[in-house]
N, C-alpha and C positions, 0 to 999 in steps of 0.2 A: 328520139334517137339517143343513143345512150355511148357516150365515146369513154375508152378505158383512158387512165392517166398514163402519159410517158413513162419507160422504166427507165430508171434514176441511170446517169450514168457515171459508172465508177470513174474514181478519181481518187490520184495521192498526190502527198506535196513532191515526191519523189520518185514518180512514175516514169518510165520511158512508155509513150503510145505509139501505137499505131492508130494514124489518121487518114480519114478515106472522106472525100468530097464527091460530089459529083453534079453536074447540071441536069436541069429540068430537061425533058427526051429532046427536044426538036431545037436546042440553042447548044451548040459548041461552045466551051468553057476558055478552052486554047487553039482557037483556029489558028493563029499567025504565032510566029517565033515571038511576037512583038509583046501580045498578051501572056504569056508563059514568063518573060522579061519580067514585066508593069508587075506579076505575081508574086516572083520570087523579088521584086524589088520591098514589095509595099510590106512582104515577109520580113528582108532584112531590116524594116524601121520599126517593128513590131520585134525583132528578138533585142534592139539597144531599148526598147521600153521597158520590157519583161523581162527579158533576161534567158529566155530559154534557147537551146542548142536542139540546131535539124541534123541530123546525121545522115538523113540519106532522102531521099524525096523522087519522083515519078510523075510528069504531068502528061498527061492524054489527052486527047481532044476533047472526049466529054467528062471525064475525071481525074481524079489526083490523090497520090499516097505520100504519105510522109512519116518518118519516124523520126518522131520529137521528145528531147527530155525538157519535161518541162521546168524544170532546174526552181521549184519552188511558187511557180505562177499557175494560178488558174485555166486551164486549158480552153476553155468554155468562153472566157472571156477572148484570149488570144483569137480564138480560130471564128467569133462573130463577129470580132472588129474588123478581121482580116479578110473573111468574104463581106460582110457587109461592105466593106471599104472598096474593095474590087468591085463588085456588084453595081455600087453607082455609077465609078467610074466606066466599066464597061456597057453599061447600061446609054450615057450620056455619050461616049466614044461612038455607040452602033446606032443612035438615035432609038432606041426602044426603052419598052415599060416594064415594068415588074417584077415577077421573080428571076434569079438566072440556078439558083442553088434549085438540087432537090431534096426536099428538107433540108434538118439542121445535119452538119457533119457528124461522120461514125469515129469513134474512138473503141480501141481496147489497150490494155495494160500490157506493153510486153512481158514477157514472164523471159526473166536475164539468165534463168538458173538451168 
C-alpha cells in the first residue's frame, strides 16, 4: 500500500487563519455548556503562553471554528497542545479511550485584503 505525504500546511509568522476542528463521528466534542467552558478555558492559558489573539470562534457539538491571529506563534503547535490537552482531559472526564479529534485541525490563511 502506498500512502501519499500530508500537504504541507501553510503558514506565516503573521497570518490571521481560519481554524476548523472537528470530532471523530460517533463522540460529541461539546455536548454540555461545561465542555465548551474547559475549551475556551484551556484556550485562554494557551493565548498568556503564545501570545496569539481569537477574534471570533463558534463551538458545535461535533466541531469548532475559530479565527486566530497568531501574532508570531506557531499554529500547529498551539492548536496540538490545545486539543491534545482537552482530549485527555475529556477523555478521563467521560471515562473513555482514544482518539476524540478527527485528524489533525484544518487551517487556511485569511486573506484581510
Amino acid at each position: 500500500m502506498f500512502l501519499l505525504p500530508r500537504v504541507r500546511r501553510q503558514k506565516s509568522e503573521d497570518a490571521i487563519y481560519h481554524v476548523m476542528i472537528r470530532s471523530i463521528t460517533e463522540v460529541p466534542l461539546f455536548e454540555k455548556h461545561e465542555d465548551k467552558i474547559r475549551y475556551l478555558n484551556k484556550m485562554r492559558e494557551y493565548q498568556k503562553q503564545y501570545g496569539f489573539k481569537v477574534y471570533a470562534y463558534c463551538l458545535m457539538t461535533n466541531h469548532g471554528h475559530f479565527i486566530i491571529d497568531s501574532n508570531g506563534a506557531d499554529i500547529s503547535k498551539i492548536m496540538q497542545g490545545q486539543n491534545l490537552s482537552y482530549a485527555i482531559n475529556f477523555n478521563k472526564i467521560n471515562k473513555r479511550r482514544g482518539p476524540l479529534f478527527q485528524d489533525r485541525f484544518k487551517s487556511k490563511i485569511v486573506d484581510t485584503q
